[in-house]
C-alpha positions as CSV (number, residue, x, y, z in Angstrom):
1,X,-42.7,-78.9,28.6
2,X,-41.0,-80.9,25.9
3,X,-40.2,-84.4,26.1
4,X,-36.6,-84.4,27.0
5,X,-37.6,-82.1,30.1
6,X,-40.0,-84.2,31.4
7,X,-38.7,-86.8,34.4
8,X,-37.9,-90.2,32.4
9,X,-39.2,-89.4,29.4
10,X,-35.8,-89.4,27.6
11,X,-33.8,-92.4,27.1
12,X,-30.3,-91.5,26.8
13,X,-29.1,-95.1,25.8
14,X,-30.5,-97.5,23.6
15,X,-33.0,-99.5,25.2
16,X,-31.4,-103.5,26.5
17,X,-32.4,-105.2,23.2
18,X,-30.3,-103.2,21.0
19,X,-27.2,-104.5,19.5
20,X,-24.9,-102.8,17.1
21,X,-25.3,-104.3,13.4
22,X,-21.5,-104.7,12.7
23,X,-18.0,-104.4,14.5
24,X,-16.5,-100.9,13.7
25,X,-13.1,-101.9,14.1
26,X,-12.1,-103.6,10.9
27,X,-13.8,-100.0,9.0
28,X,-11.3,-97.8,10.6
29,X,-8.3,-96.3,9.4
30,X,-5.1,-96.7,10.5
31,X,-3.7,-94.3,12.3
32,X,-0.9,-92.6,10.5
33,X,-1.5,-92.4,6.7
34,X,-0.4,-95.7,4.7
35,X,3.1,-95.0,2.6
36,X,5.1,-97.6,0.6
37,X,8.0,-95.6,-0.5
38,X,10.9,-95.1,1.9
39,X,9.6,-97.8,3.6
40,X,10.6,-101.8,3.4
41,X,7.5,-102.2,1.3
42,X,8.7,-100.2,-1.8
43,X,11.3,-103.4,-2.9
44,X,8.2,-105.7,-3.5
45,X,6.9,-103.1,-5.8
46,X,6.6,-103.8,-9.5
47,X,9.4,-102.0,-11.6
48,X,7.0,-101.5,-14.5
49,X,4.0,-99.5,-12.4
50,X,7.3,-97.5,-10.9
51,X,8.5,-96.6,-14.4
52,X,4.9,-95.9,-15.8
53,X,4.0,-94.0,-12.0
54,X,7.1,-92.2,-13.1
55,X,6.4,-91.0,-16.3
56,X,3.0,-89.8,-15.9
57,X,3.9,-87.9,-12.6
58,X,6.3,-86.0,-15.0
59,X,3.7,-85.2,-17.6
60,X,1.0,-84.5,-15.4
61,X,3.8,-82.1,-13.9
62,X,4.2,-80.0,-17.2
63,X,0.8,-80.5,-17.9
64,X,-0.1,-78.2,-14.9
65,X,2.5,-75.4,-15.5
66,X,1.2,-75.2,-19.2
67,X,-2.1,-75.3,-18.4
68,X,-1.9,-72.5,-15.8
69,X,0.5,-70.6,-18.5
70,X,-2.5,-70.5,-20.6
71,X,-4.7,-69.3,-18.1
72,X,-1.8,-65.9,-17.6
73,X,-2.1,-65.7,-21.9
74,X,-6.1,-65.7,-21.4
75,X,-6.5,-69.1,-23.2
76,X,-8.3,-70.1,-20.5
77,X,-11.2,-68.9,-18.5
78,X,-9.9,-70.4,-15.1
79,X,-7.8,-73.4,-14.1
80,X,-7.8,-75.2,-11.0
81,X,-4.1,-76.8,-10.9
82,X,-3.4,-79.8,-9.2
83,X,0.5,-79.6,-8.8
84,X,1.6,-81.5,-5.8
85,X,-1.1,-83.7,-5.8
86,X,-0.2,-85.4,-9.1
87,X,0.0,-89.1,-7.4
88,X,-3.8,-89.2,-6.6
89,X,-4.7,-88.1,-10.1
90,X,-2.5,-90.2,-11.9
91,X,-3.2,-93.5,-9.7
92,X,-6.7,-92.6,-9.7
93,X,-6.6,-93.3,-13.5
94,X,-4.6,-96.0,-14.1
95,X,-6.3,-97.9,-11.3
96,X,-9.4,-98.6,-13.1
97,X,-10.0,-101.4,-16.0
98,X,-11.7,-99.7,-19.3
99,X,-14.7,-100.7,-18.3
100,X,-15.1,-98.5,-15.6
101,X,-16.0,-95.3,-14.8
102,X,-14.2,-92.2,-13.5
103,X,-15.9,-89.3,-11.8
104,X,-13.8,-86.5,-11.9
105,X,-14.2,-82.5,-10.0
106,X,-13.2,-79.9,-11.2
107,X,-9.5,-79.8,-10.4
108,X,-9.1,-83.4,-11.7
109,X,-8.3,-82.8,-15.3
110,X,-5.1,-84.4,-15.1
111,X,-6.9,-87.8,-14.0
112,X,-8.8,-87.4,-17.0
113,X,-6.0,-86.8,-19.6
114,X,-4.1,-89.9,-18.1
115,X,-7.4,-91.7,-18.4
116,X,-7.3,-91.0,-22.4
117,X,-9.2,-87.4,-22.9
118,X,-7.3,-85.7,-24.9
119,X,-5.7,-82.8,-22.8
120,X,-7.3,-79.7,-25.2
121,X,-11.2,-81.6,-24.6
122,X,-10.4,-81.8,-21.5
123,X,-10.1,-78.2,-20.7
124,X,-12.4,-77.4,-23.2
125,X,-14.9,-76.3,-20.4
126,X,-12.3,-74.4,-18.3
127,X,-11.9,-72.7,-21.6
128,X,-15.6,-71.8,-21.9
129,X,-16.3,-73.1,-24.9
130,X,-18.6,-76.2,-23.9
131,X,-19.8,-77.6,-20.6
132,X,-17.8,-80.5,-21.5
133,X,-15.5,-81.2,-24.6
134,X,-15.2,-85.0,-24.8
135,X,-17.8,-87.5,-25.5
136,X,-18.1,-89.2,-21.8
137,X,-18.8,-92.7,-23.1
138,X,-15.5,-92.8,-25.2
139,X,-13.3,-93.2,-22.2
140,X,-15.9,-93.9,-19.4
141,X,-15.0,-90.3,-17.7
142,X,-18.0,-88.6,-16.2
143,X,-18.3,-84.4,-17.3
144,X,-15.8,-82.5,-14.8
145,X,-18.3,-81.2,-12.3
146,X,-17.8,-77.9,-10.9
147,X,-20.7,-77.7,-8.1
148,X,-19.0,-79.3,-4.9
149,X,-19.7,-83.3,-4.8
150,X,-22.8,-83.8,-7.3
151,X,-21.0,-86.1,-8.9
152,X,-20.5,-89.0,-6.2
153,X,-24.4,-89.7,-5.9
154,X,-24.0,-90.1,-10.1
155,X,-21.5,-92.1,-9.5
156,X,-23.2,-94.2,-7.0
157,X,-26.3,-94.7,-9.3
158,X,-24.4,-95.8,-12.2
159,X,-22.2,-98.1,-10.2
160,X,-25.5,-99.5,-8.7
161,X,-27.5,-99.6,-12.0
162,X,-24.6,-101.3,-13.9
163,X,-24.4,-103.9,-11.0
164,X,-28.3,-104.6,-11.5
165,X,-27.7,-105.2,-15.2
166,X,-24.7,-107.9,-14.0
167,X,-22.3,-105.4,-15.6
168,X,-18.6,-105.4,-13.7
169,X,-18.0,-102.2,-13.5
170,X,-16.8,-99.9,-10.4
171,X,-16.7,-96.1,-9.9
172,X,-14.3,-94.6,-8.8
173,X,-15.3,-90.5,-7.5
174,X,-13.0,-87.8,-6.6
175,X,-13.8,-85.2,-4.2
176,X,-11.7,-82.6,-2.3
177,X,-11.9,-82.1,1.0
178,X,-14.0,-79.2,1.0
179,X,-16.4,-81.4,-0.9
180,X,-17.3,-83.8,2.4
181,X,-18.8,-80.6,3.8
182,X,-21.8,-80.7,1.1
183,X,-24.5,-82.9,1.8
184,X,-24.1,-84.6,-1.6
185,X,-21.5,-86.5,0.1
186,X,-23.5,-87.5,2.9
187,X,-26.0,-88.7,0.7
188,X,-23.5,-90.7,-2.2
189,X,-22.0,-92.6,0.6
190,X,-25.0,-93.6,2.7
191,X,-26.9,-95.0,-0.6
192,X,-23.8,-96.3,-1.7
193,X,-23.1,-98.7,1.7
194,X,-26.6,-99.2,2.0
195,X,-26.4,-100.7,-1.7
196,X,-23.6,-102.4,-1.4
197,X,-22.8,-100.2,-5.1
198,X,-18.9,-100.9,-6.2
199,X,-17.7,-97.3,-5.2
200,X,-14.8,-96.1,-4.7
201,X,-14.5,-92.6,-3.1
202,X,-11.3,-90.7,-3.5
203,X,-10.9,-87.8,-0.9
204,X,-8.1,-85.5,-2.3
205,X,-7.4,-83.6,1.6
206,X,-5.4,-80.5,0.4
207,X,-5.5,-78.9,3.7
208,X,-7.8,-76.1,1.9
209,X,-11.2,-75.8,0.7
210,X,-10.2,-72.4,-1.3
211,X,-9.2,-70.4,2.1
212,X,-11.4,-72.3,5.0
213,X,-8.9,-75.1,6.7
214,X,-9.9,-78.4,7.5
215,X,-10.0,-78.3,11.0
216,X,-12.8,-75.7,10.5
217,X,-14.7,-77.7,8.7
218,X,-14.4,-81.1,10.6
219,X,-13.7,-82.3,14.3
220,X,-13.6,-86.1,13.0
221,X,-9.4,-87.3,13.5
222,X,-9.8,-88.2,9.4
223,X,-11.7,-87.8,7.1
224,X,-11.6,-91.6,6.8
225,X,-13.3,-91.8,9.9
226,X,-16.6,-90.8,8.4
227,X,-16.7,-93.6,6.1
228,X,-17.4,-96.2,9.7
229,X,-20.8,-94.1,10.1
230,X,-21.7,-95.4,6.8
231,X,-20.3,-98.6,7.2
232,X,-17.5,-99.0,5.0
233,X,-13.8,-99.3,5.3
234,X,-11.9,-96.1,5.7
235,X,-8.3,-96.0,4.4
236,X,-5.7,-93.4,5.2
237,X,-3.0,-92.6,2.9
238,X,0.1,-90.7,2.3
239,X,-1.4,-88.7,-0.9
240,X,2.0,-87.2,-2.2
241,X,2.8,-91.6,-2.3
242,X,2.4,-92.7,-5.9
243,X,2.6,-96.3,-5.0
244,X,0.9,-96.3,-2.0
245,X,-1.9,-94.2,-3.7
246,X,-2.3,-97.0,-6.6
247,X,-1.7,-99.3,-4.2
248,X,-4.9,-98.3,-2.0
249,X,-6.6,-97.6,-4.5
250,X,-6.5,-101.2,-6.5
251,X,-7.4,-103.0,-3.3
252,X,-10.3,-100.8,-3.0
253,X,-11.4,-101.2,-6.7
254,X,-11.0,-105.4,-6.1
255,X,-13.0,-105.1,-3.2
256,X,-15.6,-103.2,-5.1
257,X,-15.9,-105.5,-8.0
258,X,-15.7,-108.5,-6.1
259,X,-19.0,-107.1,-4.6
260,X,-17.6,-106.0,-1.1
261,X,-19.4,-102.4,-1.2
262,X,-17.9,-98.7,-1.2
263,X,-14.4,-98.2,0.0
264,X,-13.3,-94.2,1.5
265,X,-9.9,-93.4,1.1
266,X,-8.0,-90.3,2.1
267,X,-5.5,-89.2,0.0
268,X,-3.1,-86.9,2.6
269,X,-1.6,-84.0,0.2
270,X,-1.1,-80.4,-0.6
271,X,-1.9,-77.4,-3.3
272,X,1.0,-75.9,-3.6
273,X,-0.5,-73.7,-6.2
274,X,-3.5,-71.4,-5.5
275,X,-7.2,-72.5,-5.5
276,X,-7.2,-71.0,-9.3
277,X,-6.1,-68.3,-11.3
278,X,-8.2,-65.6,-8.9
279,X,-7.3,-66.9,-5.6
280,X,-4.9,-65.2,-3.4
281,X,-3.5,-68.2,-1.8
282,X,-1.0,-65.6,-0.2
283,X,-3.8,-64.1,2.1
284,X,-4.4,-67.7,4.6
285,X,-1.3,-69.4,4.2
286,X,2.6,-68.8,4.8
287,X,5.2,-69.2,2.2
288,X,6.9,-71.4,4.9
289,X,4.4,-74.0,4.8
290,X,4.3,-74.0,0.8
291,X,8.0,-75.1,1.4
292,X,8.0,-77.4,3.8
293,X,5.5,-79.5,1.5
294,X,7.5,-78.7,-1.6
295,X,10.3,-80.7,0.6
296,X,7.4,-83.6,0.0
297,X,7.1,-83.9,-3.8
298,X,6.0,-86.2,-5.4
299,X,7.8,-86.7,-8.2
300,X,11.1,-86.3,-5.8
301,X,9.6,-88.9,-3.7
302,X,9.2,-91.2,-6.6
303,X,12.5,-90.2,-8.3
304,X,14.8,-90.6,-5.2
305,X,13.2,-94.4,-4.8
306,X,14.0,-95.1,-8.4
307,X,17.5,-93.8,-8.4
308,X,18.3,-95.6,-5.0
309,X,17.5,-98.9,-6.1
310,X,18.8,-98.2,-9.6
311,X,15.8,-98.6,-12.1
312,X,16.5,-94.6,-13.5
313,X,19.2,-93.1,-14.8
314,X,19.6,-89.4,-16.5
315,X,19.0,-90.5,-20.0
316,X,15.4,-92.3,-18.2
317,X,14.8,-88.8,-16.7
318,X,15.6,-87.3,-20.1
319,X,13.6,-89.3,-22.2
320,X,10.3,-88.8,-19.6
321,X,10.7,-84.9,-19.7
322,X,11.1,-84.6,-23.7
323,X,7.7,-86.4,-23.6
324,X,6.1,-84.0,-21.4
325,X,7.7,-81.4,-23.2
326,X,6.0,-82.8,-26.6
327,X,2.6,-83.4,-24.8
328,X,3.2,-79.6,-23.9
329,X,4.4,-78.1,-27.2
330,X,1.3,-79.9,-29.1
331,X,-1.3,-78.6,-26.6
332,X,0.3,-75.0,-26.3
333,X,0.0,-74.6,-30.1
334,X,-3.8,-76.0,-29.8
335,X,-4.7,-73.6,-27.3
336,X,-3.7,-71.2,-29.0
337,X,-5.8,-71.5,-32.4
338,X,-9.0,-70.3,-31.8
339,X,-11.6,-72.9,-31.6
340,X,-14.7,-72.6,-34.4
341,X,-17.7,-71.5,-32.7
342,X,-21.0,-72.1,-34.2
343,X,-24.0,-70.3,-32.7
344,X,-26.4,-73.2,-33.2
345,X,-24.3,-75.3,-30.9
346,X,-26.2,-73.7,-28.1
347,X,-29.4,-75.9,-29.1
348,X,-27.3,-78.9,-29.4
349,X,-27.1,-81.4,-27.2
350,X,-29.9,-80.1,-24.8
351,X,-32.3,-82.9,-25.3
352,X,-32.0,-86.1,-27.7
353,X,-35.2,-84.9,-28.9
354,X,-35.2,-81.0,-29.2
355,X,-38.5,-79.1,-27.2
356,X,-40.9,-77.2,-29.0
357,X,-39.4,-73.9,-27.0
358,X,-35.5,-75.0,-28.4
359,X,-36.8,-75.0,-31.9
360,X,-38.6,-71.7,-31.8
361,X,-35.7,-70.2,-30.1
362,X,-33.3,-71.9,-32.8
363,X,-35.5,-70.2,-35.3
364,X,-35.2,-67.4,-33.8
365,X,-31.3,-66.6,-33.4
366,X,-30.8,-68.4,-37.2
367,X,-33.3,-65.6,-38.4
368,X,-31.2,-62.8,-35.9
369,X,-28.0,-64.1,-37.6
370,X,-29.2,-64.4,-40.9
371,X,-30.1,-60.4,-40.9
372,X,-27.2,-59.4,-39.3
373,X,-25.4,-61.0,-42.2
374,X,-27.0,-59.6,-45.2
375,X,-29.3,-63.0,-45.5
376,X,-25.9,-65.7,-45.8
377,X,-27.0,-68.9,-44.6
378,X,-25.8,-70.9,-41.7
């Protein structure tokens, strides 16, 4: 007979003396998901983050359709597109102060080229050539991590180790919505409340992780709801909503820094295009509902807000799609010049100081090479 069989052996509620540690009402979200333009709240926005919103959206735009134009010329292993969920990448970036640190996935390399990367390192490992092609430090961006959420518990420690050293910095992670299945997450934002760490945690929902929807992978109302069993605030937000995105975002990053603990935000938007290059997106979802979010763009979002209170003309349009085009043009012709591979790389970078087994093998492959070649030295 096990305990919860036996007669008054199991206590189904806690006993008198219990008392909840903290009121969950101020962590939840709101119910409908926070939006700024169309709404009475876009005319106290700054014309300046509109203009700069604006821009970027466009070059992250044509950043994706070249990038996935490489992929079809076999410049690129795979790529992971992030058209129609351009707002979240590009706020994600221009939230942060230099100081800070960005955590990116795997689909997020257009939050890393707004951050600074240059766009050709930053799909330098999509292309195969490294397991990352920028130096992290130079721009505070965190490796693009392919396994599903590793990278919020890194970004937890080194918001929490940076706070110990009285460094103000905050990390902001991005994670799909696949990604709050794995227990990495579970893990990132229990340390990270418990801690206190300045976090912020950026859930990109795009209704899909590859083929499995998300009501089979949760029964929660939001995502954002999981961040009150952790105790921190959970904000819901119209993903596709450049300002409201920033917006969010930038009262989660001050809240961070000025040492209020993790903040989870849910960014509501959509892939239009597939998972990657060898998905089939074709096979779990309708053409009808690729539409009807294509109806919800959010460069058209951003655009009609801009034209209707008259801060963007067609010369403005023009001059922010020659500079895509340029950004474009220069990393097309990049791509496209073989990159020079040295065989030695493979030892580099391993360990700051290289293992007795990395030298022999070094030796080894140098002395492979060296026959192959008629004795010509590396």
């Amino acid at each position: 007979m096990t305990v919860m069989e036996q007669r008054g052996g199991y206590r189904p509620t806690p006993p008198p003396a219990w008392q909840p540690r903290a009121d969950p009402a101020p962590l939840l979200p709101d119910a409908e998901p926070y939006r700024v333009l169309g709404t009475e709240a876009a005319a106290q926005a700054d014309p300046e983050l509109l203009h700069r919103l604006y821009a970027d959206l466009v070059r992250g735009r044509r950043y994706n359709t070249q990038a996935t134009a490489l992929t079809k010329q076999g410049r690129l292993a795979v790529y992971p597109s992030s058209t129609g969920q351009e707002a979240c990448e590009v706020a994600a970036a221009l939230v942060l102060e230099e100081r800070d640190w960005l955590f990116p996935s795997y689909r997020d390399t257009l939050a890393v080229v707004t951050r600074g990367v240059d766009p050709v390192e930053a799909l330098t490992l999509l292309r195969g050539d490294w397991h990352t092609g920028y130096d992290p430090f130079e721009h505070r961006v965190a490796p693009l991590c392919t396994p599903l959420a590793t990278q919020l518990p890194h970004a937890v420690g080194l918001a929490h180790a940076a706070r110990l050293k009285g460094d103000d910095v905050v990390a902001l992670a991005m994670v799909g919505d696949g990604g709050t299945s794995e227990g990495d997450f579970h893990e990132a934002l229990n340390f990270a409340a418990v801690w206190r760490a300045p976090v912020v945690f950026l859930v990109q929902n795009n209704g899909f992780a590859i083929s499995v929807p998300l009501a089979k992978q949760t029964a929660a109302p939001s995502l954002a709801h999981k961040a009150v069993g952790y105790g921190m605030p959970g904000r819901l937000v119209d993903g596709n909503d450049a300002v409201a995105v920033h917006e969010v975002l930038a009262d989660a990053v001050r809240h961070a820094r000025a040492g209020g603990g993790p903040t989870l935000v849910e960014a509501i938007t959509y892939r239009v295009e597939a998972h990657t290059n060898a998905d089939d997106a074709t096979r779990y979802r309708g053409d009808d509902e690729v539409e009807t979010w294509r109806g919800h763009d959010p460069i058209d979002l951003l655009e009609r807000e801009l034209t209707e209170r008259a801060l963007l003309d067609e010369e403005m349009k023009q001059a922010a799609r020659d500079a895509a085009e340029t950004m474009a043009a220069d990393l097309r012709a990049r791509m496209n010049q073989d990159a020079p591979l040295d065989p030695m790389d493979l030892f580099a970078h391993v360990y700051a100081e290289p293992t007795p087994q990395l030298r022999e093998q070094r030796a080894l492959l140098r002395a492979e090479i060296e026959a192959e070649q008629g004795g010509t030295q590396l």
